[in-house]
N, C-alpha and C positions, 0 to 999 in steps of 0.2 A: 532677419538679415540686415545686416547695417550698410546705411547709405551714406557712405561716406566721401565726402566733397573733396575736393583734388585741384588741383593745378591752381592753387593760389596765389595771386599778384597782387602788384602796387602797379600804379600807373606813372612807372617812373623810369629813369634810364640807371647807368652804373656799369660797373667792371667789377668787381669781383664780388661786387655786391647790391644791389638795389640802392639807391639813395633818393631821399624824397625832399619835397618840401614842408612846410609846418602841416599841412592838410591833405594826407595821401585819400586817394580813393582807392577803393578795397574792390576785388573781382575773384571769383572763384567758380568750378563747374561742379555738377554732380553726375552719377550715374543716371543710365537710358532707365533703370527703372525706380527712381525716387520720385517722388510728387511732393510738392514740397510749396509752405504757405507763410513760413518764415521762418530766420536761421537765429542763430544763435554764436554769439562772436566772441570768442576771452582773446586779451592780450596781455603780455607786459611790458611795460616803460623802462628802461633799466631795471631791468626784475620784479618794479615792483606790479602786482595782477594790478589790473584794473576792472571795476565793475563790468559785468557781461553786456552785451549789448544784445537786443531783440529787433533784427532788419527782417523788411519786408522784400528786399530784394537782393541780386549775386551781382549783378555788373552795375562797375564802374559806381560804387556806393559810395556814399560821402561818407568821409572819416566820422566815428561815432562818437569819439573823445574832445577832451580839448588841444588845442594845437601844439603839435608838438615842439619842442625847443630843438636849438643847435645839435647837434650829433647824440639825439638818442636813439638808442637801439631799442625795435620794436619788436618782438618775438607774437605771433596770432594764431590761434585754429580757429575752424568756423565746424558745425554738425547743424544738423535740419535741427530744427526747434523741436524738442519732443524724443529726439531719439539718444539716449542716454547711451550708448555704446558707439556711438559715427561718428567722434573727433577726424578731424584730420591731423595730417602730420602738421606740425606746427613750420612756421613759413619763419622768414627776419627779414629785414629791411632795416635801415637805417637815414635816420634825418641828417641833409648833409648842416654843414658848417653855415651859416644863414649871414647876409651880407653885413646887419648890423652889427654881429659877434665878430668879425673880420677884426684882429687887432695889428697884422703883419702892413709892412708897408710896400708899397712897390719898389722893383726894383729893377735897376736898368743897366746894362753894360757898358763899359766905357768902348766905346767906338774907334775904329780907325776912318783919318777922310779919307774920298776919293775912290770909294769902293761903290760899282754901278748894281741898280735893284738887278736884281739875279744872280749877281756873282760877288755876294758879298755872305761872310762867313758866320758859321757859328760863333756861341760864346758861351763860354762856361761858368755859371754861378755856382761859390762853393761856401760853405760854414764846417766849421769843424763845431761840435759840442760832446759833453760827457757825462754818460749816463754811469751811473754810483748806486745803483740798486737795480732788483728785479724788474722784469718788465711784462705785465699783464699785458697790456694790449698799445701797440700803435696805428693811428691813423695820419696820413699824410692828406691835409687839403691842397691842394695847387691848381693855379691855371696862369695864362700867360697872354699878354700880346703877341702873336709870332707862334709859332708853333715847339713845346718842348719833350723835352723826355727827361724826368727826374729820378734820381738812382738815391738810393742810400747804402755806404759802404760799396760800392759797385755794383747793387743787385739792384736789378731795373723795380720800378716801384710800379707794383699794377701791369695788366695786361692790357691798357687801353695803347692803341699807335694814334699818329697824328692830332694828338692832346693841345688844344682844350676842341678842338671842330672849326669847322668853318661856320662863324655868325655874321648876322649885319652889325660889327663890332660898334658903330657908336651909338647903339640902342642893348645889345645882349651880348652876355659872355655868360658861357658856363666854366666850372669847376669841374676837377675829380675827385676822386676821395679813394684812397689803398690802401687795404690792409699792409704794413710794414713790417708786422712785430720777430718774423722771424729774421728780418737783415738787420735787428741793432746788436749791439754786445756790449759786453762792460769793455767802459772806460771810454778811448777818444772813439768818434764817430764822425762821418763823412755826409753829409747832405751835400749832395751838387743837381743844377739844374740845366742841360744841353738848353741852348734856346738859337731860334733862326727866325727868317723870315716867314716863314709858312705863308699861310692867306693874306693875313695881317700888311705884310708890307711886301709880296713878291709879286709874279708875274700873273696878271687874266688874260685869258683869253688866247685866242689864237693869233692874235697881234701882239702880246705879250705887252700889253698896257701896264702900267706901274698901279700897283692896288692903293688906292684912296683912303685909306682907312687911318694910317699914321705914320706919323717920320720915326719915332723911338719904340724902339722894343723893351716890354717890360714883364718880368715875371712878380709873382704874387704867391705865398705858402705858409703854410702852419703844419706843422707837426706835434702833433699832441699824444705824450708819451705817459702810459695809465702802469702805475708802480706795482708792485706784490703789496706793498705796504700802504695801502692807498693813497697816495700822492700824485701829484700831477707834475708833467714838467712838459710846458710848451716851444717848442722851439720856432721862431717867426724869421719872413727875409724884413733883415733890418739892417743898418750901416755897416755892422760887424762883417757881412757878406764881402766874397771879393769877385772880381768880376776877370779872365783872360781869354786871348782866343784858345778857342778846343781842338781840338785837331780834325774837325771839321773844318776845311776851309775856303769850301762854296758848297751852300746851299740852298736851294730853288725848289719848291714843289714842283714844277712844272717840268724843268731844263735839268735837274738830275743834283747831284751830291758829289764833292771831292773829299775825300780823307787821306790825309798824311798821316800814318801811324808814327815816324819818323823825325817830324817836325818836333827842335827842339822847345824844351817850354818855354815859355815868354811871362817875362813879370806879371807879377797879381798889381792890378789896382782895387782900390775901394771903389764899390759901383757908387750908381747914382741913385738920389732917391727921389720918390714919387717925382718923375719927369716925365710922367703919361699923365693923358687924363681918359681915365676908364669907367666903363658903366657899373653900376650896381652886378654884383655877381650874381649869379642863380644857377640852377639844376636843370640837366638836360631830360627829356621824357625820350631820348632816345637811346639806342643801346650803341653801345662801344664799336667804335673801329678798331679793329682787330687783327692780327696774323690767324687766318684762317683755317689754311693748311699750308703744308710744306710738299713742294711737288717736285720732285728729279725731272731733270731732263727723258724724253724718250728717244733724243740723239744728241750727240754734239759731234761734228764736222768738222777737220781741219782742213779751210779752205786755202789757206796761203802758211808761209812762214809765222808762226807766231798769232796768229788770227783764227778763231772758233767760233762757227755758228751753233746755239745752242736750239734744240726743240722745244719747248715743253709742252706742245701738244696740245694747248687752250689759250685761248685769249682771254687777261683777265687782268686786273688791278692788282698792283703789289711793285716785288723788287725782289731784285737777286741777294741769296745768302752766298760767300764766297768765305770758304774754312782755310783754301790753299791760295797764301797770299804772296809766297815763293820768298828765296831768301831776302835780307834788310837790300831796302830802295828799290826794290822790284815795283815797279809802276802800271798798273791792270786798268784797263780802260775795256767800259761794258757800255753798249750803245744797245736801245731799246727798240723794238718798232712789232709790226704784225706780220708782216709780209714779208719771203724771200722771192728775188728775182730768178730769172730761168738759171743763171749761174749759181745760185743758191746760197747769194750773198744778200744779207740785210738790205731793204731797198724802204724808204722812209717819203719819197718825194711825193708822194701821194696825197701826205699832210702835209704836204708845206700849203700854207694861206695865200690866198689871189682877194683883192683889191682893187676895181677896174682904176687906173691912172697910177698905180701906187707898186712900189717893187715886193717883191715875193717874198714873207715873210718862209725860211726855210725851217720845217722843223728838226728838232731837237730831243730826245732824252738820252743823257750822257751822263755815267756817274765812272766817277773814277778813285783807285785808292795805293796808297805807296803802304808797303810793308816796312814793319819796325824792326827792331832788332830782336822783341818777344814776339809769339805767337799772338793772333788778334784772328775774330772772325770780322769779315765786312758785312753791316747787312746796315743801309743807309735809311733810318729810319727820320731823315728829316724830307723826303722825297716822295712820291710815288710815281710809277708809272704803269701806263697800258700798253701789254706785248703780249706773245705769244714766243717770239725769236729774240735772241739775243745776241751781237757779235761781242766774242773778247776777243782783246788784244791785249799782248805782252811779250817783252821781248828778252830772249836772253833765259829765260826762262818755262820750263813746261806746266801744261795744266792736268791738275788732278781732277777730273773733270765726277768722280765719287764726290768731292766736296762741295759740289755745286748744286744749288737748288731754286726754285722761284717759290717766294715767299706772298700766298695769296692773299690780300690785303683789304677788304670792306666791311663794312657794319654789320655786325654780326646778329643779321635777322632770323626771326625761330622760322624755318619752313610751315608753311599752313596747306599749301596742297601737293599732289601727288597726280602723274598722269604716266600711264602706260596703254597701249594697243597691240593690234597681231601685224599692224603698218611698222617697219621698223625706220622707214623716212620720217613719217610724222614723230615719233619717237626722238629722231635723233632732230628735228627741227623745235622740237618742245625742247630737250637739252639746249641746245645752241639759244635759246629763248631766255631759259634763264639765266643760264650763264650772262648774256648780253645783259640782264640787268645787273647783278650783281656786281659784275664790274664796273658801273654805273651808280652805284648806292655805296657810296665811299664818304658816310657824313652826309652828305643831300644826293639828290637825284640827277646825278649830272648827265649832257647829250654823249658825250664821250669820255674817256680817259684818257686822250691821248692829246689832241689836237688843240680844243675849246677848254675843255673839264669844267663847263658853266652847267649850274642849274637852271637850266631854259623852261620858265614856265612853262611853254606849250607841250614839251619831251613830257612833264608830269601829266599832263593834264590829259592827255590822249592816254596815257600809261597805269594812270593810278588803278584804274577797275581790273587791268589786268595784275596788278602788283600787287592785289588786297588777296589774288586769287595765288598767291606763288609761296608770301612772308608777312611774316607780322609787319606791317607797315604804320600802323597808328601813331606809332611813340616817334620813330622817324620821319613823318609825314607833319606830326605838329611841330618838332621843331623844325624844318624848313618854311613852313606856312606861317612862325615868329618873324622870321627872316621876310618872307615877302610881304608882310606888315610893314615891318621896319622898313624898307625900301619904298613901301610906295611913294608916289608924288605927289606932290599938297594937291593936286589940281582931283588929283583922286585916281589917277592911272596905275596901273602893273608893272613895275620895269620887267623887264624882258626876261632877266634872271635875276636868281634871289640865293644867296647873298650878290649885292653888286659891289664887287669891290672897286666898279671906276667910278661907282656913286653917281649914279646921271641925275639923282634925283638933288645935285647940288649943283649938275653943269648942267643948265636947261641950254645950255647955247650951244652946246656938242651936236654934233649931226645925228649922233647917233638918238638923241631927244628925240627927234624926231621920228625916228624909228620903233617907237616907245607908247602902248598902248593899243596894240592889235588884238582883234576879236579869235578866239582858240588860245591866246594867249594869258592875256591878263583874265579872261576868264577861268582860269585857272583858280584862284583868289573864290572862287563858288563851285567849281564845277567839283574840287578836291575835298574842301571839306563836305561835301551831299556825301561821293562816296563812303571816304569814311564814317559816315554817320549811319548808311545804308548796311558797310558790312561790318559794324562794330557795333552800331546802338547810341556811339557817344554823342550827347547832345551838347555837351562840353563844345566840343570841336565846333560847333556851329556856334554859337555864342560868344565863342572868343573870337571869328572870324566873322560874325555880323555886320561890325561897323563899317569893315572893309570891304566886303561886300556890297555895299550901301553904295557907298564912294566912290568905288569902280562903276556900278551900272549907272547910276548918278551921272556921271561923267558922260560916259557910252552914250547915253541918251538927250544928252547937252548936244553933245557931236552930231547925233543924228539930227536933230533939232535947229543947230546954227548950220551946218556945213551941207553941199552937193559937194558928188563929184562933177568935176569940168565938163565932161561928157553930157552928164544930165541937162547940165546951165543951157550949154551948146542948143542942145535938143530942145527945151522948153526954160525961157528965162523965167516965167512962174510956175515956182513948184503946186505940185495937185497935194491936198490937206494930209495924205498917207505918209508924203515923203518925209511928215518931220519924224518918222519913226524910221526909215532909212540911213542904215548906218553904211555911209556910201565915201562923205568926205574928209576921214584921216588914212593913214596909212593901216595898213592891214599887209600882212606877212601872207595872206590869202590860202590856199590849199597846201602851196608850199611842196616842192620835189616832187609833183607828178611823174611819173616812166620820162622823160625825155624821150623825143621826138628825132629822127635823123635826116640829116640832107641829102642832097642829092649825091655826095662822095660818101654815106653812110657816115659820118662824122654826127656825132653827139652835139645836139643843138641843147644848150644853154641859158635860157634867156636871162640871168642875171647879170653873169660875164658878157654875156653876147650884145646886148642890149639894156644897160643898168637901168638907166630913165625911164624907157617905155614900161619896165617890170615896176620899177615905183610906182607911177604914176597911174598904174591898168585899175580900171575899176572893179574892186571887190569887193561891193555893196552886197552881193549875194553870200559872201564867206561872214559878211561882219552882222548885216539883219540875220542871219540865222541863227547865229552865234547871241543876238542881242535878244529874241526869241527863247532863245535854251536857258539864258541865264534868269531873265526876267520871270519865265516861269516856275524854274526851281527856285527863285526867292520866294515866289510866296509857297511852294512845298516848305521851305525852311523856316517861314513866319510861322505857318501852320503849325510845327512842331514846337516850335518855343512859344506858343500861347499870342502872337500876337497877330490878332483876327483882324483889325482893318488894316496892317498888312499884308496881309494873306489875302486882302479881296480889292486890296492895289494892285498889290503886283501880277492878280489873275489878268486884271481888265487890264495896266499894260502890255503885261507879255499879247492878251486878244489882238490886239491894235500891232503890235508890232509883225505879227504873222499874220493879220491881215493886210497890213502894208507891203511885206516881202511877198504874200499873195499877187497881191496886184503890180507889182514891179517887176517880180522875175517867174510867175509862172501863166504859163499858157493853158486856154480852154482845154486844147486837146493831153495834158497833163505832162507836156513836156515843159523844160526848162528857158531860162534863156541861155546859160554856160551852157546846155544841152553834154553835162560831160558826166562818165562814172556818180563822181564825187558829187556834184550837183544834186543827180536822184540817190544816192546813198545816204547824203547828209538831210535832205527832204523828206524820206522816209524814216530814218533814227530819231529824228526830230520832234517828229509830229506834226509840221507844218504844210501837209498836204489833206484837203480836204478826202475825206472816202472814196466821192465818186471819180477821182482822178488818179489814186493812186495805183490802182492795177495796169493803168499806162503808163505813170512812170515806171511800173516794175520792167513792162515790157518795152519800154525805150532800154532802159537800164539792161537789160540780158541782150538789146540788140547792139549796144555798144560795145559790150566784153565779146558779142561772137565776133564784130567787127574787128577788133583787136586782135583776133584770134584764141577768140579764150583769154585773154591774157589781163591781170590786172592792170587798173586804169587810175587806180586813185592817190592822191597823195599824202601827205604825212597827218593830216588829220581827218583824212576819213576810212583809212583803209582797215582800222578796226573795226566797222561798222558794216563791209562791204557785204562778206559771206554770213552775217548773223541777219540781214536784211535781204538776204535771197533766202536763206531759208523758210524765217515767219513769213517771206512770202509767197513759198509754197514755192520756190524753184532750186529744193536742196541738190537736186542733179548740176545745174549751174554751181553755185557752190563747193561740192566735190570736184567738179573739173577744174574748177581756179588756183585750188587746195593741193592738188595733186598735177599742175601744170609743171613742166619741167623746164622749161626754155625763158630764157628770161620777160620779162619780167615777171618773178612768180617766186615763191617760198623756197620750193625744191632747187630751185638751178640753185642758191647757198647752199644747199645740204648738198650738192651735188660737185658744187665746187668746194666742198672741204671746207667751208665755213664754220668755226669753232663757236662764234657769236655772231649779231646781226647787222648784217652791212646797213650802212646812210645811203647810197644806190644801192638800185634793184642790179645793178651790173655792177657791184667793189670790185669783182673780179672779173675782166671782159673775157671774151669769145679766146684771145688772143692772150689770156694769162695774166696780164699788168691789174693793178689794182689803184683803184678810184675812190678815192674821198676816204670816210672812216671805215674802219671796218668791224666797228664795235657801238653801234648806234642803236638803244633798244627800240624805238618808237614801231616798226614795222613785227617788232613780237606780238604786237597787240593779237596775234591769230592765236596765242594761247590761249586765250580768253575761249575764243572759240571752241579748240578740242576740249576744254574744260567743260563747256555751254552746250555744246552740242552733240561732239563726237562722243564723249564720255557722257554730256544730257542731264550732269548738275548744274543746278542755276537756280538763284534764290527767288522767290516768289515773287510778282511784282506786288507793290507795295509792303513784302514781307522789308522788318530790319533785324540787324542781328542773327538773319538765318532763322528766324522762328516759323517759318513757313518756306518747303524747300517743292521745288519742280526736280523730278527722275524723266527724260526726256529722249533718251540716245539717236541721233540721228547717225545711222551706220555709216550710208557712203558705202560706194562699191568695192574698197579696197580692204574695208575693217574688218573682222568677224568676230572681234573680242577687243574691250578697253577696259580699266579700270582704274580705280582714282580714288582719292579721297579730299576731304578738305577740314581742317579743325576751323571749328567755328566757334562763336562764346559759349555756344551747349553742349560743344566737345565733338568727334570725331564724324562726319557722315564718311562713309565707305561708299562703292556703289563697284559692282562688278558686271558685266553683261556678256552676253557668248551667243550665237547664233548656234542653236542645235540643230541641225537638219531645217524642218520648215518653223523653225521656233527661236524666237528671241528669249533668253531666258536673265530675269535681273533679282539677283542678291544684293540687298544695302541694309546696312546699318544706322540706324533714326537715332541721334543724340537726344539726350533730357529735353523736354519741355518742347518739342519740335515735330513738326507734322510734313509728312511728304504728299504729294501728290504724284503716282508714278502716269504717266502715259506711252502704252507702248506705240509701237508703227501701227497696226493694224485703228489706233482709236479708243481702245480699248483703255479705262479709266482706273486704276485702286487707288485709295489712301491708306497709309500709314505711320506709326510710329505713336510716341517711340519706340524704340526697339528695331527688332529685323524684320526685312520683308523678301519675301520666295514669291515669283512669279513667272509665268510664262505666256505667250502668247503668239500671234501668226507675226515671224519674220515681213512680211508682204506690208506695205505702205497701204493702208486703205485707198490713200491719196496724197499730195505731195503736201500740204498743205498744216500748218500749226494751229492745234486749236487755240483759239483766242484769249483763254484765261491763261496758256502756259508760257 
């Protein structure tokens, strides 16, 4: 029987096709039942074979050959060494266009003045050239300052949307590359290049700050056209180009698109040349932002004259397609948001931004478009937005509301796990889970789609474990982790989000500096590449992030070293020898969104708005040493791995001294806290920063505060992942199920219960009373996927297992379950796992990937191994005891 290997990759990004750098790394899986001691690898270089290669291993391999050049096309099978019939199907890739082969020049459009960031228009760069023979093959290279969409002969080029990504532009730019060859024809030919503001020069933030990156927009392209007759004909942007406005004529990622179909042409000028200065080009390891799917409305509403509320049923990232644009100068205006008000009109006020002393920043997504005299679809692809509703407006005119559709718009990542149960809540709060991310992974990982659309280190960093459990995240996760390189601060900090387009890392004197460097945050920069390193294998990932790493905790530990908080001084002007490991005196963003608290008229207390200064200024030595504890320790796990031992036995004995210092500062004999809150014992126990003999009192402080609450969760945005996976290991998965299955706010369910499509920023986005608060598409509080993945379903990678080579089978029922199942692809391909409570019988069917070993434990204690292959088991439904055994 032949064993034949499968699902082979490059560790690269692309749109219609893999594109690499000169030295891909190679990865492939095999079936559950091959054994296997080394493979065997043919390729071709432009057709020609190249000698076979003899690896020792399937992931993540270094390229065998010599480096490849500019745009060659790779064609590879790989078979087990020895097995003369197990080819695989043969895989392609291609090496993109490589920065020094670059012969095209930049190019820039001639500008009108007086136009403000956000509301300033597209421009259209065009060549005419003529092709006079057959055409074998074409590839379009492109990328740009500002964000574009390139056509030849009008057929859009590639499926990639919001081209080239959002990067920290004055260190990386990527490119694309697209097949073209079926839009040329003999004779004259059309290259034109849409170009706007995108990241590059438009709005950040929820203040809508002018992006720091550059004053001139410029594009950048080669077209490389391969004959019947073998000849080459390259077409470059070069003087010859002309530059006018396009009949976009605003548009804003943020604030929304205008199109005049209608708008007469306006003279060609000659663009300008190289009037940017750009970094070296390269290739993205992440995969394409994409039109996803195409989704109909599930209602549209005539709520006034002339005015339609549309459904679509989900909240998500993208934009409205619009086919009926009524007759010439009919004018459509489509306004975006999540939320309709009790009259069932569009209500947006929720996101408008608060600033204590400062006016209300109101939000905004508006796109709007005039019909021509010909037939035209609208679908505004220099925008995005986050909605679920949409108001149109037009007058004078009816809507065909068959032509309307919401066009779902993010990075098109490969699903890697799968979760179902007999709960049809938890069900539909796993949906709403991923969903909230996806609409969130638009290019980076951003806190919102609607409000901010910032990649907030700390939204990653609490997020990634459960992200690794949802999509392929590796390729996508190393290019934003380029980006938070590039951003950091010479001093060695994290800026807050990555890419930063208001560049704090140039305005140290911005307040917001200040704000710049908090522990859960910039620890991001370590805590992101472990995981991937944990569920990938890549040791890449840590190696490119080392240095950075270094220089962040470096910093941290400066901090804790020169600085107290005021509080401490107050109390004792000499500090005791522990404190200089105390990370007490910078700013710290601290738990962050704990449930909110009410007064005494029930009104929602605040304390940022309420009180700015005191929230500044509060001491959260205990959120930053714990935080300084996590990171210090996992550096020397990550010395460990890349060979470098008197690292690895630095950073044991700091991280010692650093949780022996947070010992003595924030914990009590009797193994309570000093914050004495949820989050306190949750992040104490996840930690490891509680000695043995104290920790079954924090558990039980910890279980007497959530009954105190009422059952109800207590933790904030960086711990509340951690909450229910730390009552269980310790033995109080009844607590846990209650919390899980709590209905009343604050809890999981009251979303699923208020019709939540994605995951609110408050535990209350929708109060008692129906109005909605803050975002309503915030993934950080998903992290309970993690969970039914972890526990309710009971897969969960081995500790110290990487890559899945060693799995835990675990199911923690819960009163409510009686059946879950799941899967998750991992580098050795597929685990399954199914379970069913039969009468007095838990009964579990899983599927063991190649090269992979389970560990199954049921409730009653009871122990099997296996794999590969399948495993059939049964045993007593009944819990011996509440309690996890200690290797799982």
């Amino acid at each position: 029987m032949a064993l034949v290997p499968y699902d082979l990759t490059v560790d690269s990004g692309g749109d219609q096709f893999p594109v690499t750098g000169p030295s891909p790394r190679l990865s492939w899986k095999i079936p559950a039942n091959a054994l296997a001691t080394a493979y065997e690898v043919e390729a071709t270089i432009d057709g020609v074979a190249q000698p076979p290669a003899i690896l020792a291993h399937r992931l993540q391999v270094q390229w065998p050959w010599p480096d490849l050049s500019s745009r060659q096309r790779v064609t590879w099978r790989v078979r087990v060494a020895g097995d003369l019939n197990g080819w695989s199907a043969w895989s392609f890739f291609e090496a993109g266009l490589f920065d020094a082969d670059w012969t095209a020049s930049w190019i820039s459009p001639v500008e009108q003045e007086g136009k403000a960031y956000g509301q300033r228009p597209a421009h259209s760069l065009t060549t005419e050239f003529t092709v006079d023979a057959g055409v074998k093959s074409a590839r379009l290279y492109a990328t740009a300052l500002g964000v574009y969409t390139a056509a030849v002969n009008g057929q859009s080029a590639g499926t990639a949307e919001l081209s080239p990504g959002t990067t920290s532009y004055d260190h990386t730019l990527y490119a694309q590359a697209s097949d073209v060859t079926s839009s040329l024809a003999p004779g004259t030919n059309v290259l034109s290049i849409e170009l706007s503001d995108g990241w590059y020069r438009g709005q950040v933030g929820a203040f809508r700050h002018p992006a720091d990156w550059g004053n001139t927009l410029g594009a950048r392209a080669e077209l490389h056209i391969e004959k019947v007759n073998g000849s080459r004909q390259v077409i470059v942007t070069d003087g010859d180009w002309t530059s006018a406005p396009s009949t976009t004529t605003r548009a804003d990622l943020m604030e929304g698109q205008t199109v005049d179909f209608g708008a007469p042409a306006e003279p060609a000028s000659k663009v300008l040349l190289n009037a940017v200065d750009a970094p070296a080009i390269n290739w993205s390891p992440a995969p394409a932002v994409r039109v996803i799917d195409s989704r109909p409305p599930v209602s549209v509403t005539q709520i006034s004259s002339g005015v339609w509320i549309a459904d679509f049923g989900q909240n998500a990232s993208g934009w409205i397609r619009l086919e009926d644009l009524g007759p010439q100068g009919t004018k459509t205006v489509i306004e975006y948001g999540e939320y309709v008000d009790g009259h069932g009109d569009l209500s947006t006020t929720h996101l408008d931004s608060h600033r204590p002393g400062e006016p209300t920043m109101i939000f905004a997504q508006r796109d709007e478009v005039t019909a021509g005299a010909a037939a035209e679809v609208f679908e505004p692809r220099h925008t995005v937005h986050g909605f679920q509703f949409a108001r149109i407006s037009r007058k004078a005119a009816p809507l065909d509301t068959s032509k309307l559709a919401m066009q779902i718009v993010h990075s098109d990542l490969r699903p890697t796990g799968a979760f179902e149960c007999s709960n049809e809540d938890l069900n539909s709060l796993h949906r709403i889970g991923e969903w909230s991310f996806l609409g969130n992974a638009v290019d980076v990982p951003t806190d919102c789609p609607t409000r901010e659309r910032l990649a907030w280190s700390g939204d990653y960093q609490v997020f990634i474990s459960t992200a690794t459990r949802l999509r392929d995240v590796l390729g996508f996760s190393r290019k934003w982790l380029q980006s938070v390189r590039d951003d950091q601060l010479a001093d060695g900090r994290i800026a807050n989000f990555s890419p930063d387009g208001r560049g704090i890392k140039n305005h140290l004197d911005d307040q917001f500096a200040m704000m710049t460097g908090s522990a859960g945050w910039g620890d991001a920069i370590v805590a992101v590449p472990w995981e991937l390193y944990e569920a990938y294998g890549d040791e890449q990932v840590l190696a490119e992030n080392w240095d950075g790493m270094l220089r962040w905790v470096r910093w941290a530990l400066e901090m804790a070293r020169t600085t107290r908080h005021h509080a401490r001084v107050k109390a004792s002007p000499e500090p005791e020898p522990y404190e200089q490991y105390l990370w007490d005196g910078t700013f710290h963003w601290g738990e962050w969104t704990e449930p909110k608290q009410r007064d005494a008229e029930g009104r929602l207390i605040d304390p940022v708005q309420d009180n700015p200064m005191a929230w500044f200024m509060e001491d959260k030595g205990e959120v930053g040493t714990a935080y300084l504890f996590r990171s210090t320790s996992t550096l020397a796990r990550i010395a460990a791995v890349l060979g470098r031992s008197a690292d690895a036995a630095e950073w044991t004995a700091i991280s010692e001294a650093v949780r022996d210092a947070w010992q003595a500062a924030y914990l009590h004999s009797d193994g309570t806290t000093d914050a004495d809150t949820q989050a306190s014992y949750v992040r104490a126990l996840a930690f490891g920063l509680l000695p043995a003999d104290r920790r079954e009192a924090a558990v039980d402080r910890l279980v007497e505060l959530i009954r105190s609450a009422g059952t109800h969760v207590g933790t904030g945005f960086l711990s509340t992942g951690y909450l229910l996976p730390v009552l269980v290991e310790a033995g109080r998965a009844d607590v846990a199920d209650e919390l899980l299955l709590q209905r009343t706010a604050p809890s999981w369910l009251y979303m699923v219960d208020k019709g939540a499509t994605t995951i609110w920023e408050s535990w209350e986005g929708i109060d008692q009373n129906g109005d909605a608060h803050d975002s309503l598409n915030h993934y950080s509080k998903a992290t309970v996927l993690r969970f039914l993945h972890e526990h309710t379903l009971g897969l969960r990678q081995a500790e110290d297992s990487v890559a899945w080579q060693s799995l835990v089978i675990a199911p923690t029922p819960g009163a409510s379950v009686t059946w879950a199942r799941g899967s998750h692809e991992t580098p050795n391909g597929t685990i399954n796992v199914r379970w069913r409570i039969d009468g007095d019988e838990l009964v579990i069917d899983a599927d063991i990937p190649a090269e992979t070993t389970a560990l199954i434990i049921f409730p009653d204690g009871s122990e099997h191994t296996a794999g590969p292959g399948t495993f059939h088991g049964a045993a007593p439904a009944a819990s011996r005891s509440n309690s996890v055994p200690s290797h799982a």
